[in-house]
ROLUMRO-966301 format. One line per 10 residues: number of its first residue (from 1); their letters; for each residue y, x, z of N, C-alpha, C. Coordinates in steps of 0.02 Angstrom, whole numbers. Last residue first. Layout:
<timars>
NUM = a = Y:X:Z:Y:X:Z:Y:X:Z; ...;
</timars>
This chain:
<timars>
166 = xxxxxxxxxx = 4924:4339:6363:4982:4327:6352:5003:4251:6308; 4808:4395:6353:4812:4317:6375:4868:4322:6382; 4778:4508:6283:4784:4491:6365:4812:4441:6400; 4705:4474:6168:4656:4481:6229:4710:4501:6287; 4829:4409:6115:4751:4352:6127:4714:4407:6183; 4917:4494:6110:4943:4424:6128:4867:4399:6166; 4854:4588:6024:4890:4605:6098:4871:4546:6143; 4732:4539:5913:4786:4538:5944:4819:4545:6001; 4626:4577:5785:4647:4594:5858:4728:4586:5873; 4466:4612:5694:4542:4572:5706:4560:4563:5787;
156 = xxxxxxxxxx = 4371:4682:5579:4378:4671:5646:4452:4649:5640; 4341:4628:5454:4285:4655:5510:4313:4658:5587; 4334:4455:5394:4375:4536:5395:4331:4559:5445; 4233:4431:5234:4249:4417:5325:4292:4503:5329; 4229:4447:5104:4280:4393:5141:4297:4390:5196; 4266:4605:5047:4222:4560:5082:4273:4508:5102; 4380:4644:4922:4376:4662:4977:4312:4609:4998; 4449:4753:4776:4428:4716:4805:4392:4721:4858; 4613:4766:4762:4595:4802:4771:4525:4749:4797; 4729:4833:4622:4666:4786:4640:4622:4798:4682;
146 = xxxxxxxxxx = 4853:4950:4620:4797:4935:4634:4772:4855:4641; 4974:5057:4574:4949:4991:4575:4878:4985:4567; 5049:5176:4628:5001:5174:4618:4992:5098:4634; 5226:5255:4589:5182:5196:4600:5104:5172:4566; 5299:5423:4619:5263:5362:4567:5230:5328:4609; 5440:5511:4603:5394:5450:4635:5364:5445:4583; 5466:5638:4533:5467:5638:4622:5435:5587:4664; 5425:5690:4383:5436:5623:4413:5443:5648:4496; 5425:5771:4293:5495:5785:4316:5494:5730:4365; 5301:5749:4249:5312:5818:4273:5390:5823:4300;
136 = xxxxxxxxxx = 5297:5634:4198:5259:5641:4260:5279:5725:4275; 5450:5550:4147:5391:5614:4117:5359:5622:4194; 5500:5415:4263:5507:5490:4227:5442:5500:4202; 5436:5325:4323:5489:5298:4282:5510:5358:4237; 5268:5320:4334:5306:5349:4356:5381:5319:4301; 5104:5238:4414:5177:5223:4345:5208:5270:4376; 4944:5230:4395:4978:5251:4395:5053:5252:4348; 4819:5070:4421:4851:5103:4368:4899:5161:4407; 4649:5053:4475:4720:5039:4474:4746:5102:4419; 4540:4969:4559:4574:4966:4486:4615:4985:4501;
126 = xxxxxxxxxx = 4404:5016:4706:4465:4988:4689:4504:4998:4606; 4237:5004:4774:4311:5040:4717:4356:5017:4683; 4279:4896:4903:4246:4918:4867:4287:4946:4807; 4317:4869:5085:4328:4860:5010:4298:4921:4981; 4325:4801:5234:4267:4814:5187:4296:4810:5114; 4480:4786:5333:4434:4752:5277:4386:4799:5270; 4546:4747:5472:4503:4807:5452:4461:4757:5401; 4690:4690:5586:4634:4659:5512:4608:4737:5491; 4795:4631:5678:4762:4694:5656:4689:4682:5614; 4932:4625:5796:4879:4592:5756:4859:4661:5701;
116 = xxxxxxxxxx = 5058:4642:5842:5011:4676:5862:4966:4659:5836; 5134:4686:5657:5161:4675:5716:5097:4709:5778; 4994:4714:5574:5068:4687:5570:5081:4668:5646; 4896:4816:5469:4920:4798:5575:4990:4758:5554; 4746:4847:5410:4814:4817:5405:4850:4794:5471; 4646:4954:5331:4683:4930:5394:4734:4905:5378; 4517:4970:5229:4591:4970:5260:4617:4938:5300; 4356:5072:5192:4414:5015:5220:4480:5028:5236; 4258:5091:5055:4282:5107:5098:4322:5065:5152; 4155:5134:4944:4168:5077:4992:4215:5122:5050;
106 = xxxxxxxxxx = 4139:5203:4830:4130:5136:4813:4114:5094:4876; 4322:5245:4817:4255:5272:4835:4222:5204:4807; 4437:5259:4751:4397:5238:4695:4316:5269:4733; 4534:5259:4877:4526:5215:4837:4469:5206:4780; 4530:5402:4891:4502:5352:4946:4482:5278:4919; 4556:5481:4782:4516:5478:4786:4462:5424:4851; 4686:5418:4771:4669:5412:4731:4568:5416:4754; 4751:5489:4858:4739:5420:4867:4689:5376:4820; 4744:5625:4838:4719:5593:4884:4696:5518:4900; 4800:5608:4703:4735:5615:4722:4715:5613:4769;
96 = xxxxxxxxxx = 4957:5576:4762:4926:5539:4705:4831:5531:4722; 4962:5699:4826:4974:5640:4856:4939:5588:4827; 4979:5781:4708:4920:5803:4751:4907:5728:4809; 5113:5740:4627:5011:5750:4584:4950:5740:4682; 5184:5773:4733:5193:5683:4708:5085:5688:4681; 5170:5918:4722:5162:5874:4789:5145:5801:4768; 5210:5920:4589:5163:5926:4603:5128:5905:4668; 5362:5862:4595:5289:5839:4550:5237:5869:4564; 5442:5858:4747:5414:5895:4685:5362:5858:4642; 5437:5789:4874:5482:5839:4836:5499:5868:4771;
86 = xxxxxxxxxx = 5378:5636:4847:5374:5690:4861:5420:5732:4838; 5285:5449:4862:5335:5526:4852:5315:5578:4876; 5213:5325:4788:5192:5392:4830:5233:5450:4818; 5198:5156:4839:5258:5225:4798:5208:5279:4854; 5083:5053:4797:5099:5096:4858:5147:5168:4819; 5018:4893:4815:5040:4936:4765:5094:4976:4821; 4868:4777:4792:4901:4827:4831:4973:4864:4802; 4814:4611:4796:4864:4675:4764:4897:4721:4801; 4640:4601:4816:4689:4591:4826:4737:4639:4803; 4506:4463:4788:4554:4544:4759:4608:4516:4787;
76 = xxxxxxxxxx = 4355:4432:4908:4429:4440:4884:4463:4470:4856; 4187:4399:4848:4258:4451:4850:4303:4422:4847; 4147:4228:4874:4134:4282:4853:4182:4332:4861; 4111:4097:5004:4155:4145:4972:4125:4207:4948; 3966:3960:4968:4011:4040:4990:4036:4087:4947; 3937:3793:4982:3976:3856:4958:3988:3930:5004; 3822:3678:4940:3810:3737:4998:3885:3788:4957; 3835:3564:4899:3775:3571:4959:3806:3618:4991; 3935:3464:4804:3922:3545:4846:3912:3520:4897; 3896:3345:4686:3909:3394:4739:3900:3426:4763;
66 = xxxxxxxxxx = 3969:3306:4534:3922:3296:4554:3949:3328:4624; 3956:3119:4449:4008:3178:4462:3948:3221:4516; 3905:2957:4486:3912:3015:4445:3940:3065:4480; 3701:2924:4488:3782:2937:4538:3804:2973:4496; 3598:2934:4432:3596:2879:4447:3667:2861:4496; 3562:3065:4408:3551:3019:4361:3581:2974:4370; 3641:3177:4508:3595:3108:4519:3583:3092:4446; 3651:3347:4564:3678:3304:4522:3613:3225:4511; 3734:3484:4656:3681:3433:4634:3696:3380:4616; 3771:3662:4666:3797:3586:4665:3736:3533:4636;
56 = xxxxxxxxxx = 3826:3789:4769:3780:3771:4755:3762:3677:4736; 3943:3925:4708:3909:3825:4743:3862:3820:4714; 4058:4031:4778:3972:4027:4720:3957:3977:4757; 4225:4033:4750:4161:4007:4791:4106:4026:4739; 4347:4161:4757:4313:4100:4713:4257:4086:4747; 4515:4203:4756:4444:4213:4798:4410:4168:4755; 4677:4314:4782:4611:4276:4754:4542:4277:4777; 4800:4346:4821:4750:4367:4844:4717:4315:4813; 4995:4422:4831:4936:4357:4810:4865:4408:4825; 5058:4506:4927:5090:4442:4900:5050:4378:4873;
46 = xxxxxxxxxx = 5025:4603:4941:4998:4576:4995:5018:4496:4959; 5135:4697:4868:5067:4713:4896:5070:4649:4956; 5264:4678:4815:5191:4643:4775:5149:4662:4820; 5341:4843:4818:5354:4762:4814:5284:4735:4786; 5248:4963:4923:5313:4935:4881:5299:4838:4854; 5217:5068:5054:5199:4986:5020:5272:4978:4976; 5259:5229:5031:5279:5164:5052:5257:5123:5018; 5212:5406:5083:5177:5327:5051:5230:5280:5061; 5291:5515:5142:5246:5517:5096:5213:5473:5047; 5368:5417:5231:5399:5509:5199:5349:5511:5124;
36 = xxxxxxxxxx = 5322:5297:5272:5382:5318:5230:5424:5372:5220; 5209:5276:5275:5236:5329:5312:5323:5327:5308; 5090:5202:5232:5151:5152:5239:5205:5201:5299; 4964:5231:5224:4988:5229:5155:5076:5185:5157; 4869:5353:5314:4946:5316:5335:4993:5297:5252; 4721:5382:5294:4771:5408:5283:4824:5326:5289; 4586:5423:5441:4623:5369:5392:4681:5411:5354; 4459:5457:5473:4484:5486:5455:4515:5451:5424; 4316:5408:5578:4414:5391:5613:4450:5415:5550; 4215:5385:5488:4218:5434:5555:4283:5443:5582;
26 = xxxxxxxxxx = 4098:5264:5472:4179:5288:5466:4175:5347:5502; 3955:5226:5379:3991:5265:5460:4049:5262:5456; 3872:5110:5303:3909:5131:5302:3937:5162:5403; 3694:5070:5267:3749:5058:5321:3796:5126:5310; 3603:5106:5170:3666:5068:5128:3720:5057:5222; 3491:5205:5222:3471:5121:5213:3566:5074:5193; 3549:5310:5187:3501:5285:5150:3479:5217:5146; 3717:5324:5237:3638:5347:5252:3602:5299:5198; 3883:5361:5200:3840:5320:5185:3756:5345:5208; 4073:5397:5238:3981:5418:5256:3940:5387:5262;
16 = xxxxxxxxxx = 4215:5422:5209:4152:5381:5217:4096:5409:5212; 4353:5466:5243:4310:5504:5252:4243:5448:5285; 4456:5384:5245:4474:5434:5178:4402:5487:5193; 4551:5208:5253:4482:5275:5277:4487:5323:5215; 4701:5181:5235:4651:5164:5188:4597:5241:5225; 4831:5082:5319:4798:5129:5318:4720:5137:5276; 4975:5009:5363:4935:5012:5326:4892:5087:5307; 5083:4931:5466:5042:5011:5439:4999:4985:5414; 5245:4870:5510:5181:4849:5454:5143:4925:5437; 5332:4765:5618:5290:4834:5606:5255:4823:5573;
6 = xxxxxx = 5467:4669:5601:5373:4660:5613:5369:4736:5575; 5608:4648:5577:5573:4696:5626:5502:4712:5643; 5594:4538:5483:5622:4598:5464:5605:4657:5522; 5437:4444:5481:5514:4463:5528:5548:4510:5492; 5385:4372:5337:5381:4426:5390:5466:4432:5415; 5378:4198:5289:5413:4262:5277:5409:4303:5341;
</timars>
């Protein structure tokens, strides 16, 4: 269980730039999905995460059952789910598409910082649903639930603690 004082941002790139040979650019442009004016992580995000191996397995005539030569991790999904307020329903609408549109690129990344530690995934267009508890035109929140899937290796990871030898 997280400290009650552990700092948690979460941040999803919002300005990807792909060249021809498939290498992806970032260019710094993140949005802050854990502001708590505009975005808050709500309950379930981070809670479960799935993964499955592709094996490679071999089998004897002559031994039973059989075994893995060779496994690797395929995508991780993971559950995101992020209240997106606002004054108004239409602010709530425009908030919505922003995120909306970072989320259903077909690659982008997110940041995750807890405390000083710090994880940057590789994820790919993301599932998700929109809930509001009101008519969407009288709504002020709604919750964007997402799937969100990700590469296994994280890209980059960093801790205060570890590089200054603390």
């Amino acid at each position: 269980m997280a400290d009650a004082g552990l700092s948690v941002k979460v941040s999803i790139s919002t300005d990807n730039i792909y060249n021809s040979g498939g290498v992806s650019a970032y260019t710094g442009a993140w949005l802050n999905v854990n502001d708590g004016s505009s975005y808050k992580i709500a309950k379930g995000s981070f809670e479960n995460s799935a993964t499955t191996f592709r094996k490679d397995e071999v089998t004897n005539p002559f031994v039973e059952g059989k075994y893995v030569v060779n496994a690797l991790r395929e995508n991780v999904t993971e559950a995101l789910n992020i209240y997106v307020l606002g004054t108004d329903n239409i602010t709530v609408r425009n908030r919505i598409q922003t995120l909306v549109d970072a989320i259903r690129a077909n690659q982008f990344l997110i940041k995750v910082t807890l405390g000083n530690a710090q994880q940057i995934w590789q994820c790919f267009a993301a599932d998700f649903t929109i809930n509001t508890q009101l008519e969407f035109l009288h709504s002020r929140r709604a919750t964007v639930n997402m799937t969100v899937t990700r590469n296994p290796t994280v890209i980059l990871s960093t801790d205060s603690s570890v590089t200054t030898g603390a």
